[in-house]
One Martini backbone bead per residue (centre of mass of N, CA, C, O) as a GRO file, in nm:
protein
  206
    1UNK     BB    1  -1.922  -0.059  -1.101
    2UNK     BB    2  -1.783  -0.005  -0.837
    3UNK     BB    3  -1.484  -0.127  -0.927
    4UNK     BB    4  -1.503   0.138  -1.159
    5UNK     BB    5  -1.490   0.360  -0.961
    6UNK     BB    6  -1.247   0.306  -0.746
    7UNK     BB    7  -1.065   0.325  -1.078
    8UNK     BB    8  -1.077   0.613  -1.173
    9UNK     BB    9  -0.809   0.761  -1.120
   10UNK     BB   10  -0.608   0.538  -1.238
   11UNK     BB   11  -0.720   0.571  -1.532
   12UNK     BB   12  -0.689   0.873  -1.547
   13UNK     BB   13  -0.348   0.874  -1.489
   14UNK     BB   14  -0.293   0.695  -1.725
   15UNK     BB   15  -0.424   0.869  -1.969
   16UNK     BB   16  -0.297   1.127  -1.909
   17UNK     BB   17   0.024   0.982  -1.944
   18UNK     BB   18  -0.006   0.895  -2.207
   19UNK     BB   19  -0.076   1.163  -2.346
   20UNK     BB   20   0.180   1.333  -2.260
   21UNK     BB   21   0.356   1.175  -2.370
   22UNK     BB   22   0.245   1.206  -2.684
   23UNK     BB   23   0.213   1.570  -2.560
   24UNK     BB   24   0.448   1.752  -2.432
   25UNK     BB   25   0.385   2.045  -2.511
   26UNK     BB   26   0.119   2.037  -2.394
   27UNK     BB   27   0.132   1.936  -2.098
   28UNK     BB   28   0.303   2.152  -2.015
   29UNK     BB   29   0.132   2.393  -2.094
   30UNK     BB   30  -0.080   2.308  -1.842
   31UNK     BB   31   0.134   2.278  -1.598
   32UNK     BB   32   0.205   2.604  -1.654
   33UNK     BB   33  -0.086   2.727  -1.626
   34UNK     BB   34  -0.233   2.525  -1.374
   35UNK     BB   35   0.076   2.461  -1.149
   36UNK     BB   36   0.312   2.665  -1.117
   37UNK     BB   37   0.195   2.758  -0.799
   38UNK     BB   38   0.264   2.458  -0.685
   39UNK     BB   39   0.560   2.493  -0.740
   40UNK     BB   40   0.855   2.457  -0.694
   41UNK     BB   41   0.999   2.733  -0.876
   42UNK     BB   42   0.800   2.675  -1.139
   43UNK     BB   43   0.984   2.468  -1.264
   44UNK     BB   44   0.883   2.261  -1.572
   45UNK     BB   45   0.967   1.986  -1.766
   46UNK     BB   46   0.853   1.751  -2.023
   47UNK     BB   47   0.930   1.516  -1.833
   48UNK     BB   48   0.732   1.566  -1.618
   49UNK     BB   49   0.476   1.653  -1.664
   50UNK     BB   50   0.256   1.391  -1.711
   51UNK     BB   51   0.264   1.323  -1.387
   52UNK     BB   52   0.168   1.582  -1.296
   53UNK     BB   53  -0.099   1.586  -1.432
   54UNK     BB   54  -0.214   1.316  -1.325
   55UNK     BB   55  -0.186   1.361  -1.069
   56UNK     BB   56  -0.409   1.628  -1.054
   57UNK     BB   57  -0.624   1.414  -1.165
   58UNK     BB   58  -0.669   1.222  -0.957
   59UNK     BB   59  -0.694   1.428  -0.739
   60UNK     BB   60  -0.980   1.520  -0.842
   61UNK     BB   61  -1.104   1.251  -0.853
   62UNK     BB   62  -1.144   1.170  -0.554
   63UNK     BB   63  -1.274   1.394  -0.475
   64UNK     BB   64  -1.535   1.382  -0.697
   65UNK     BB   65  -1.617   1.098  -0.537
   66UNK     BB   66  -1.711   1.184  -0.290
   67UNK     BB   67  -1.894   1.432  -0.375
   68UNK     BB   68  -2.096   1.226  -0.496
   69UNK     BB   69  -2.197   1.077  -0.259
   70UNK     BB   70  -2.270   1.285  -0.083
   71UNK     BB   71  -2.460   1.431  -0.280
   72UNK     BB   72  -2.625   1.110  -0.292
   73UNK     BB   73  -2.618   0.982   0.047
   74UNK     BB   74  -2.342   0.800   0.028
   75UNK     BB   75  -2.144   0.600   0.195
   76UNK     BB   76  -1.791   0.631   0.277
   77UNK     BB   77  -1.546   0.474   0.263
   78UNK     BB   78  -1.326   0.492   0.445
   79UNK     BB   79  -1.052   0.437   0.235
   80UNK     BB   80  -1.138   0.621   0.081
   81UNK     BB   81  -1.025   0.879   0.320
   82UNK     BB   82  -0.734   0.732   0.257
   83UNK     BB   83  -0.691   0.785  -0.031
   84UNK     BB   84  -0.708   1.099  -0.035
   85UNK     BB   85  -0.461   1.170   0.190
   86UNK     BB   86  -0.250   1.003   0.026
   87UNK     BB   87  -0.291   1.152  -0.220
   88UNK     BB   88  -0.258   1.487  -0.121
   89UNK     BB   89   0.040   1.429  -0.028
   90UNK     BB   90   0.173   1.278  -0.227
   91UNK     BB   91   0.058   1.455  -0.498
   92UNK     BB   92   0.184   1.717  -0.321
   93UNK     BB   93   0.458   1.619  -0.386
   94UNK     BB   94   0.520   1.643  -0.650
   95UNK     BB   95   0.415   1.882  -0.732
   96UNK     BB   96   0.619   2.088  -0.572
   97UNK     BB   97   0.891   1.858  -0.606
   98UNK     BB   98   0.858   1.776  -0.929
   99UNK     BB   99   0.868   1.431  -0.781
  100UNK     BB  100   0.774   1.079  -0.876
  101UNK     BB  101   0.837   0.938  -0.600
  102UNK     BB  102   0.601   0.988  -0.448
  103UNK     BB  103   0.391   0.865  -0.614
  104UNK     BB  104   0.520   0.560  -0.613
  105UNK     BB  105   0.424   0.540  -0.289
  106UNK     BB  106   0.141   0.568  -0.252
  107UNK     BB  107   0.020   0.228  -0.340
  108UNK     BB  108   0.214   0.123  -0.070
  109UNK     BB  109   0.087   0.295   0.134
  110UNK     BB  110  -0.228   0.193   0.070
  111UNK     BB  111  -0.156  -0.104   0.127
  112UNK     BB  112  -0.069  -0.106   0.398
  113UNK     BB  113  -0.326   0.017   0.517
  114UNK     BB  114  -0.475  -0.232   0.456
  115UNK     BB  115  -0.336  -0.416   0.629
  116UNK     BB  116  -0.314  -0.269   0.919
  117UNK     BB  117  -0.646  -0.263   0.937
  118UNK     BB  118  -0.664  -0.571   0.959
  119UNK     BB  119  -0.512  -0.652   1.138
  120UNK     BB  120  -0.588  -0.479   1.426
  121UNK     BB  121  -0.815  -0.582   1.424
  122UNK     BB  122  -0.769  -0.902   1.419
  123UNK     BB  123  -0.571  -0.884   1.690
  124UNK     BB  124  -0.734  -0.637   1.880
  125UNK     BB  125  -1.044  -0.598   1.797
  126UNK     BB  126  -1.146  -0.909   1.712
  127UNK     BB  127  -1.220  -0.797   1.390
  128UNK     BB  128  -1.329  -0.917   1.097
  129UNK     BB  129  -1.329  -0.758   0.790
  130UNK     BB  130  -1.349  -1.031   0.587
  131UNK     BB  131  -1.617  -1.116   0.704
  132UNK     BB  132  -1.824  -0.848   0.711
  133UNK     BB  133  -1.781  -0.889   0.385
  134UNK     BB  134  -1.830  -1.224   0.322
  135UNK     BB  135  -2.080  -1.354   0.498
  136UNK     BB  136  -2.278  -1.385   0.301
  137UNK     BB  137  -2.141  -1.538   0.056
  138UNK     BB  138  -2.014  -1.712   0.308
  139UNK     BB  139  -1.983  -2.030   0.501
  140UNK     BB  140  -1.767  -2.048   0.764
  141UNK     BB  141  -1.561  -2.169   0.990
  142UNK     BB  142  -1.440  -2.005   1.241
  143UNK     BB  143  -1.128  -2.070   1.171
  144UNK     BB  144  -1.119  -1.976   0.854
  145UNK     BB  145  -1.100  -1.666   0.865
  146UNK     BB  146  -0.832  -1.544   0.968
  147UNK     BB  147  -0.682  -1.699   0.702
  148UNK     BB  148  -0.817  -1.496   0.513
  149UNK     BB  149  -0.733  -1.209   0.656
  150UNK     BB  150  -0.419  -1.294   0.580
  151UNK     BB  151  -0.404  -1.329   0.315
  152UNK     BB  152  -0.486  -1.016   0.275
  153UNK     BB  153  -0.226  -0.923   0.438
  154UNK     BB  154  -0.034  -1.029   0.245
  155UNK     BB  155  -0.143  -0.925  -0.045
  156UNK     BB  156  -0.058  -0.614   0.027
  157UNK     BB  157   0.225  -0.633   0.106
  158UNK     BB  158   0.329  -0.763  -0.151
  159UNK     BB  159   0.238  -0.525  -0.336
  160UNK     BB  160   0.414  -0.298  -0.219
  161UNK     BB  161   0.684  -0.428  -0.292
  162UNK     BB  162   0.606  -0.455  -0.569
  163UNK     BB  163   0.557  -0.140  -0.639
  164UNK     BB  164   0.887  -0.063  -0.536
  165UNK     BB  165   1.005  -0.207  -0.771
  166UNK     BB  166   0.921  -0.111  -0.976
  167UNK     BB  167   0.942   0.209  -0.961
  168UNK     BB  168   1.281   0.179  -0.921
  169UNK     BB  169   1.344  -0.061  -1.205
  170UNK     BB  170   1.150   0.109  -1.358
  171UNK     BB  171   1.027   0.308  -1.568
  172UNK     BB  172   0.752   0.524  -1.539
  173UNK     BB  173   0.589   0.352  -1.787
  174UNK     BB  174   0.588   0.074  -1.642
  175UNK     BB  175   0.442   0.153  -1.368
  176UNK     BB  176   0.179   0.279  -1.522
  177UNK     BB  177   0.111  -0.007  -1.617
  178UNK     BB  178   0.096  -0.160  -1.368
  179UNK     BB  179  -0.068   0.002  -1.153
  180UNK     BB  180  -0.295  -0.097  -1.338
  181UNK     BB  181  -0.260  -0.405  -1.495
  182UNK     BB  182  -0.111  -0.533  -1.239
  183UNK     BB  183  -0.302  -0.493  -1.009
  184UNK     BB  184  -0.525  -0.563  -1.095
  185UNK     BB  185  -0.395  -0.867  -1.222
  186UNK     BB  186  -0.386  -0.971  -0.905
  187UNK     BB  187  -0.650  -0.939  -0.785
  188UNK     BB  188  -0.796  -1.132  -0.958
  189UNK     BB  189  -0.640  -1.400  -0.907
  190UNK     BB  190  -0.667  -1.388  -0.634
  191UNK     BB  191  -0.956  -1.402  -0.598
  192UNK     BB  192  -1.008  -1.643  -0.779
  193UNK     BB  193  -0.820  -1.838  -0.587
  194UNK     BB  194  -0.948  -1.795  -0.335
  195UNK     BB  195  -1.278  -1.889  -0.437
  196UNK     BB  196  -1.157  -2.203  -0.541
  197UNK     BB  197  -1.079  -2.267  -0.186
  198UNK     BB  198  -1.399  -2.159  -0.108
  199UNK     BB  199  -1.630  -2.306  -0.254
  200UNK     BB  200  -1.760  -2.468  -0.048
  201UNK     BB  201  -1.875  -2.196   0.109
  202UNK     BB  202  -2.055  -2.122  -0.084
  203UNK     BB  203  -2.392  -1.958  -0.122
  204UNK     BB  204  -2.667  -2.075  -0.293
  205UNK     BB  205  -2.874  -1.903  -0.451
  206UNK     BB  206  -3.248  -1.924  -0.433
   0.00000   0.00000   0.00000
């Protein structure tokens, strides 16, 4: 439940940008109603309309997730916090220059910024965040943490890199299908090689 939930702003991204593309002079119709006040300009085409739409639904969707965690008293996880910074500045740029540039930075600033998040912790502050994440559920000898660490600050790294590839040598319609399918679906794989490798200090439940 709570991966969709995380996943909630990037499925609407999709669906809002898929509908545009099928839809566009209604799709500009709404940004020329609804963002115009916005745009840098005042005027937007056919053809960026979708990514603007989409993106303008993104950013409220990721605010309305705040919201509702605020408004039912839990915890806000700080990623949260910085998806949402990264999102209004990076999709407020979007919509300002018309420019789905800013936009397709978005997903590689926020996998760098995890990465970073976590180099930073284990290397400086001596705290390893991917231990006091699953040491709940595996226990491994104190030398193995660290290389699970860096295994997840190397696949954000990585992730961030292929995303500003697709983003630039294909089509906006192939990276927003990327976006969803290709990153959930390298994270599960990652998920679950990394589980695969490290299945024997798996704690089995009582």
């Amino acid at each position: 439940m709570k991966f969709l939930f995380d996943l909630f702003p990037v499925i609407l991204f999709f669906g809002i940008f898929k509908w545009g593309e099928g839809s566009s002079d209604a799709a500009l119709a709404l940004v020329n109603h609804y963002l115009s006040g916005f745009v840098s300009g005042g005027v937007v085409t056919a053809t960026q309309a979708p990514v603007l739409l989409a993106t303008a639904v993104a950013i409220v969707a990721t605010v309305a997730q705040i919201g509702y965690l605020l408004l039912r008293r839990k915890k806000v996880d700080a990623m949260l916090w910085v998806s949402l910074l990264i999102i209004c500045v990076f999709g407020g740029a979007t919509i300002y220059f018309h420019n789905e540039t800013f936009i397709k930075w978005k997903p590689t600033v926020l996998y760098w910024a995890f990465a970073a998040v976590l180099l930073v912790s284990q290397l400086f502050l001596k705290k390893n965040l991917i231990r006091t994440m699953m040491e709940k559920q595996m226990s491994m000898p104190d030398q193995i943490w660290p290389k699970v660490g860096f295994a997840w600050i190397a696949f954000f790294i990585f992730m961030g890199c292929l995303n500003l590839f697709v983003a630039f040598n294909f089509p906006t319609a192939t990276w927003v299908n990327f976006k969803l399918f290709g990153g959930m679906g390298l994270m599960f794989v990652f998920v679950i090689g990394q589980s695969l490798l490290l299945s024997k200090y798996i704690k089995e439940s009582e």
